[in-house]
MMTF fields as JSON, N, C-alpha, C and O atoms, coordinates in Angstrom:
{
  "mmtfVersion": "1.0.0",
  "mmtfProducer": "UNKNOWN",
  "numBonds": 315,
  "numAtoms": 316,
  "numGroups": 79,
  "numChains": 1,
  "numModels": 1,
  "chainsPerModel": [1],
  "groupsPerChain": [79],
  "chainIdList": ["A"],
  "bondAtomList": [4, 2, 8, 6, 12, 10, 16, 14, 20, 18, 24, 22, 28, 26, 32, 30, 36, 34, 40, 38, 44, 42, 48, 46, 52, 50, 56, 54, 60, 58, 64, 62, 68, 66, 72, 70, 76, 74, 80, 78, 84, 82, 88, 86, 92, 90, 96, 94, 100, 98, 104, 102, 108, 106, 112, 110, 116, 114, 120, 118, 124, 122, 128, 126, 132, 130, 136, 134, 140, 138, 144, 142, 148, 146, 152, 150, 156, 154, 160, 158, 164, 162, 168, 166, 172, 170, 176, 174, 180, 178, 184, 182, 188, 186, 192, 190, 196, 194, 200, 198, 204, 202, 208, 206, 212, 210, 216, 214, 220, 218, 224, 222, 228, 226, 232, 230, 236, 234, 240, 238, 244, 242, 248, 246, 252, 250, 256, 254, 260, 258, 264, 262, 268, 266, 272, 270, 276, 274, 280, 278, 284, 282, 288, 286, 292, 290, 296, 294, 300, 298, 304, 302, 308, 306, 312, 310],
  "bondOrderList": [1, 1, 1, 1, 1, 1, 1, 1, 1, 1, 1, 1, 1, 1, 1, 1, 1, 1, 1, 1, 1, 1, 1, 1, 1, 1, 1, 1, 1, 1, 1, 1, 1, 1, 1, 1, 1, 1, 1, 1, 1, 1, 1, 1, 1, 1, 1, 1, 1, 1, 1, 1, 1, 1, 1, 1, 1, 1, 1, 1, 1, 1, 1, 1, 1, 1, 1, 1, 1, 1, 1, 1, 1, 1, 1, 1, 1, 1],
  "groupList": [{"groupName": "UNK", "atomNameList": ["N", "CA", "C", "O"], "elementList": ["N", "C", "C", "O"], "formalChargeList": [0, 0, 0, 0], "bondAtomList": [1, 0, 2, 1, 3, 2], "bondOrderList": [1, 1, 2], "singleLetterCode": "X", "chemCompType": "L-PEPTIDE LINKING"}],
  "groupTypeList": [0, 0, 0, 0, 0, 0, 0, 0, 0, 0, 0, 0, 0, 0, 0, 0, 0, 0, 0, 0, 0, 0, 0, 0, 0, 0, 0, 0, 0, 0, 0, 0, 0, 0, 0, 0, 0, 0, 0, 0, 0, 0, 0, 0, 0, 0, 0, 0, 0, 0, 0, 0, 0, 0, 0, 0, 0, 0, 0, 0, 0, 0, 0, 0, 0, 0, 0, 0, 0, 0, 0, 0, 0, 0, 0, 0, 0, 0, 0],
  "groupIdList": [1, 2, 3, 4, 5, 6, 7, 8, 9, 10, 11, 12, 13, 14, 15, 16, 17, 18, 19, 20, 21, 22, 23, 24, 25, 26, 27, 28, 29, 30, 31, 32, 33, 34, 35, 36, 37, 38, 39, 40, 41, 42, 43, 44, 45, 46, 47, 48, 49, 50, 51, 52, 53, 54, 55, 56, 57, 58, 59, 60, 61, 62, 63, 64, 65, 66, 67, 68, 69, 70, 71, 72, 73, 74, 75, 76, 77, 78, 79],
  "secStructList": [7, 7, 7, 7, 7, 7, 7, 2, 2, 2, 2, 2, 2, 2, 2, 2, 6, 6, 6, 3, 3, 3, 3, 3, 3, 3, 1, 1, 7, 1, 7, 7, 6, 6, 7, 7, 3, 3, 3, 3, 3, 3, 3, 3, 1, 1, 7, 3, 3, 3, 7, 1, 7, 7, 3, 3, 6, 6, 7, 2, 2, 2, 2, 2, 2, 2, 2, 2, 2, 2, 2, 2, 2, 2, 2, 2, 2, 6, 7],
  "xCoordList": [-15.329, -15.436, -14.145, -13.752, -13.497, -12.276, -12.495, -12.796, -12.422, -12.097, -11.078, -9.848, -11.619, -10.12, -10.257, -11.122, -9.0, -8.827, -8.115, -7.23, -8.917, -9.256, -7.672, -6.971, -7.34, -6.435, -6.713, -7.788, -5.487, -5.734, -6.49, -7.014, -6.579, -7.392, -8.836, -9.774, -8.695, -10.32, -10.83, -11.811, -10.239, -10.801, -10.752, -11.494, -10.084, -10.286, -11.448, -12.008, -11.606, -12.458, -13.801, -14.746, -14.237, -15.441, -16.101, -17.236, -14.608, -14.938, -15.173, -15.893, -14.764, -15.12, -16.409, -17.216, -17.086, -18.622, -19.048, -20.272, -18.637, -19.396, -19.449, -19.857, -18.875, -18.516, -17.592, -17.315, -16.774, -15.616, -14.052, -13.272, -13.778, -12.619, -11.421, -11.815, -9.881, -8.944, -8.377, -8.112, -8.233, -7.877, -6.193, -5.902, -5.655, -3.8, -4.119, -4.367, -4.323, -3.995, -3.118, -2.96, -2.076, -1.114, -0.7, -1.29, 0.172, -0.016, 0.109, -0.335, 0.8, 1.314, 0.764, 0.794, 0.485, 0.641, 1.673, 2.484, 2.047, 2.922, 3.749, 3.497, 4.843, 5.508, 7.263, 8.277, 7.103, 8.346, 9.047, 8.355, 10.393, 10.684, 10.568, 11.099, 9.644, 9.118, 8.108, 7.882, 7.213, 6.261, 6.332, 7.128, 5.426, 4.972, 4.367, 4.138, 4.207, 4.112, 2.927, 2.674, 2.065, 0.214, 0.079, 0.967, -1.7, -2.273, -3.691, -4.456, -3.933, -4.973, -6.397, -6.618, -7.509, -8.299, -9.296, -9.18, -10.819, -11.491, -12.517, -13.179, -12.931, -14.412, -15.049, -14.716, -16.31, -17.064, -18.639, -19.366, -18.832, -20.293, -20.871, -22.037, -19.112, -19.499, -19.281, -19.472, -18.897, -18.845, -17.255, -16.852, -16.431, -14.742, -14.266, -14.679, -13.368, -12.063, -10.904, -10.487, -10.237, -8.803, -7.541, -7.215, -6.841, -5.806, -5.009, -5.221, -4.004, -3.252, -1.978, -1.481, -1.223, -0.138, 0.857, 0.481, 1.352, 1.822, 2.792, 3.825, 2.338, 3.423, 3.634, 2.972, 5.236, 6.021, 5.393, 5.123, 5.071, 4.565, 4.976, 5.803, 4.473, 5.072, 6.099, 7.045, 5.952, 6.74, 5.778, 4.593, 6.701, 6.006, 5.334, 4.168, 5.359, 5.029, 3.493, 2.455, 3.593, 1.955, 1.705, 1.15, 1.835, 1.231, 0.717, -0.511, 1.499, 1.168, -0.052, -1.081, 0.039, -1.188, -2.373, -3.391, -2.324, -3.79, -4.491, -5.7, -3.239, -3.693, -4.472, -5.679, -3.982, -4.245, -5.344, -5.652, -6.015, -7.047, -8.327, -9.431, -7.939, -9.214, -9.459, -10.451, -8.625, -8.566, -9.39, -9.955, -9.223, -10.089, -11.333, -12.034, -11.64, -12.981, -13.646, -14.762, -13.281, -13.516, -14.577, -15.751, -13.247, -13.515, -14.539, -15.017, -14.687, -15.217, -16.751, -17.736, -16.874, -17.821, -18.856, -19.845, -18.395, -18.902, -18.915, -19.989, -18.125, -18.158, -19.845, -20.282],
  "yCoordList": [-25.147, -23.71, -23.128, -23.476, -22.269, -21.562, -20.368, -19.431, -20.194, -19.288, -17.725, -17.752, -16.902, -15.582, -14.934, -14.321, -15.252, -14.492, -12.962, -12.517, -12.562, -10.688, -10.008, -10.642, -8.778, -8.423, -7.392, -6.83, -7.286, -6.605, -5.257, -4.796, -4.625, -3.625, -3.83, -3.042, -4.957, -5.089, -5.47, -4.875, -6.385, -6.444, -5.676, -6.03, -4.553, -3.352, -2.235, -1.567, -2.239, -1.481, -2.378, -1.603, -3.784, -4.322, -3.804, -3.374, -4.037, -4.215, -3.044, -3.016, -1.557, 0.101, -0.318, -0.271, -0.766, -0.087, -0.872, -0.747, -1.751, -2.299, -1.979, -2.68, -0.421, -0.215, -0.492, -0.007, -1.493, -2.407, -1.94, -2.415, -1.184, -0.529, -0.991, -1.498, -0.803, -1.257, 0.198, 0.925, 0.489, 1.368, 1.522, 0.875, 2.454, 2.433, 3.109, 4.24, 3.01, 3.949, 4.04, 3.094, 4.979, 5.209, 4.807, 5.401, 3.94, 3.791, 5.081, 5.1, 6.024, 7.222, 8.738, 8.848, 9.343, 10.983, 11.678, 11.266, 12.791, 13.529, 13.116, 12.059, 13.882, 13.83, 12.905, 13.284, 11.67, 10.921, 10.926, 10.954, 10.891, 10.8, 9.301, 8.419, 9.02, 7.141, 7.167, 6.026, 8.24, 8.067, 6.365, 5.429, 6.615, 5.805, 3.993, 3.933, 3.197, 1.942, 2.035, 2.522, 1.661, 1.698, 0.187, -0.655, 0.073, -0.967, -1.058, -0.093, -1.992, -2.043, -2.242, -3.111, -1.361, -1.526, -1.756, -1.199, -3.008, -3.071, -2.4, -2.533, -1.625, -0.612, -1.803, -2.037, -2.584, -3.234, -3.114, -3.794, -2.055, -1.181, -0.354, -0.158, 0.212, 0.819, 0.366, 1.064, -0.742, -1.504, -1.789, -2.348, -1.422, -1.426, -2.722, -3.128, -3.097, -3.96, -3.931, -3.955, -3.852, -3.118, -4.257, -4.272, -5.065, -6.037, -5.572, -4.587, -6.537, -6.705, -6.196, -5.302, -6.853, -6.601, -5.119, -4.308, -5.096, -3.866, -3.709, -4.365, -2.798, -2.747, -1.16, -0.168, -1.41, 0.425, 0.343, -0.542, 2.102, 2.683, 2.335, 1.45, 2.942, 2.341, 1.322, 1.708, 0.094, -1.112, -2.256, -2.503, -2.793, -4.04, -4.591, -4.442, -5.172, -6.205, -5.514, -6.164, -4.439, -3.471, -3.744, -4.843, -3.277, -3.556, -4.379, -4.337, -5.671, -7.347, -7.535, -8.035, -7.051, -7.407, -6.873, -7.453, -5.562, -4.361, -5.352, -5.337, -6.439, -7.049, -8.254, -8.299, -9.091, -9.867, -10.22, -11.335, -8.687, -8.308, -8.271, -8.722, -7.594, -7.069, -8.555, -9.081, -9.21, -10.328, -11.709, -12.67, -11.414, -12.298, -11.974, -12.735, -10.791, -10.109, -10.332, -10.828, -10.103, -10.407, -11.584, -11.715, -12.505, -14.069, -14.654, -15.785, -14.182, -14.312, -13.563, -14.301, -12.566, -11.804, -11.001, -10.335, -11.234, -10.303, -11.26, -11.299, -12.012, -13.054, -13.865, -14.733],
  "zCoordList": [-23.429, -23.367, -22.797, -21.684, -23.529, -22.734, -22.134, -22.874, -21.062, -19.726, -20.274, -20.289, -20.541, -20.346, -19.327, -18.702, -19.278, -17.747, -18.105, -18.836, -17.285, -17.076, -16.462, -15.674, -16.934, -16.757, -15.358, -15.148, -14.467, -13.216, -13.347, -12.333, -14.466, -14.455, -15.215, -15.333, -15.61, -15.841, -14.414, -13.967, -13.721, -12.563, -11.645, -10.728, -11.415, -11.041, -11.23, -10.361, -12.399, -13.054, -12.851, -12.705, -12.787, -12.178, -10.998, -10.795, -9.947, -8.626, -8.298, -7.3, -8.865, -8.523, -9.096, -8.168, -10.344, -10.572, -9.697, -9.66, -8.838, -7.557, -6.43, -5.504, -6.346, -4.813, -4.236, -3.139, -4.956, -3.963, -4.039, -4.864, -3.304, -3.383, -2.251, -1.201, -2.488, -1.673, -1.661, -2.618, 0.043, 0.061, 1.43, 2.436, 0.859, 1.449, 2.404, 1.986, 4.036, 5.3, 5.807, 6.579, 5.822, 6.685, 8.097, 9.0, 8.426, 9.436, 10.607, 11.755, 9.94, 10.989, 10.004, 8.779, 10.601, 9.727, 9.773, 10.602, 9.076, 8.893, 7.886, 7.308, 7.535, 6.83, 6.816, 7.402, 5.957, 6.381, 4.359, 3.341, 4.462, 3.138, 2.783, 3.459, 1.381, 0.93, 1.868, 2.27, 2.526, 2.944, 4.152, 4.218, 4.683, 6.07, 5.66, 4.452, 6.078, 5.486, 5.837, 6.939, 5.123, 4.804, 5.344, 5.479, 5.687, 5.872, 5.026, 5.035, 4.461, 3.441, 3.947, 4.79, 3.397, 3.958, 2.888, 1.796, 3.323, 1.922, 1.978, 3.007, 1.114, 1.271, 0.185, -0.977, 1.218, 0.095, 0.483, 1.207, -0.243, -0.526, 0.837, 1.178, 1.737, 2.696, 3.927, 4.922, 3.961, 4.981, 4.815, 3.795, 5.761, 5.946, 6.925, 8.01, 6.159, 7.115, 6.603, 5.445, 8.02, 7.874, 8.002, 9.189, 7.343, 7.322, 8.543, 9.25, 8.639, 9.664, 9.366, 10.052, 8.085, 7.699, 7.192, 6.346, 7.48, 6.749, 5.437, 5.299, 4.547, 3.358, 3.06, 3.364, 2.098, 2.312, 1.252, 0.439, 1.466, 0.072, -1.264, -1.486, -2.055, -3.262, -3.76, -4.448, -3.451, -3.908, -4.259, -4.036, -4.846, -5.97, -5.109, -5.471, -4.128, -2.993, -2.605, -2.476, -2.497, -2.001, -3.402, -3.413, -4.71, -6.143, -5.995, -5.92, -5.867, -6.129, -5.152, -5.604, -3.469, -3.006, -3.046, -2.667, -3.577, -3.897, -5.14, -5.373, -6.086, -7.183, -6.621, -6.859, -6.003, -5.215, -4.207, -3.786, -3.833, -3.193, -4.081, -3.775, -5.341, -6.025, -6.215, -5.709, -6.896, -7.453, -6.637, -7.158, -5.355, -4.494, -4.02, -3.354, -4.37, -3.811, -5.161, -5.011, -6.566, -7.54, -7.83, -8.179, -7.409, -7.262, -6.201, -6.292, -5.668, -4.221, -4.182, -4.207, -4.141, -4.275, -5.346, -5.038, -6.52, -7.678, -8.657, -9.257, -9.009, -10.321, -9.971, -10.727]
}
C-alpha cells in the first residue's frame, strides 16, 4: 500500500477543522519596524501552551516551524 503524504496546507486545513491551531505572540507590544520576535503558542481545542523559543517575524525559519508544528500535532494527535 503506498502512503501520500499531505501537503503543509492540507495539514493545516485538518488540524483548523479540529480546533488545533498555532498561534504567533509577540513577545513585546507596540510598534517596532520587522515587527517584534513572536513565541508560538498551540491552541488544541482550547487548551494553550506556549514554547520557549523565539522566532523574527516573518522569516523562513518561523514558516518552517509553524510547518513543523502542525505537522507533529497532525501526526501525533489527529491522524
Amino acid at each position: 500500500m503506498v502512503t501520500q503524504e499531505l501537503k503543509d496546507w492540507e495539514v493545516k486545513k485538518i488540524c483548523w477543522d479540529n480546533e488545533v491551531y498555532v498561534i504567533q505572540k509577540p513577545i513585546e507590544t507596540g510598534y517596532k519596524k520587522g515587527g517584534y520576535p513572536v513565541k508560538l503558542v498551540i491552541d488544541y481545542k482550547n487548551q494553550f501552551s506556549r514554547g520557549k523559543e523565539t522566532y523574527e517575524q516573518n522569516s523562513k525559519e518561523l514558516e518552517d516551524k509553524i510547518n513543523e508544528v502542525y505537522r507533529y500535532l497532525y501526526e501525533h494527535n489527529i491522524k
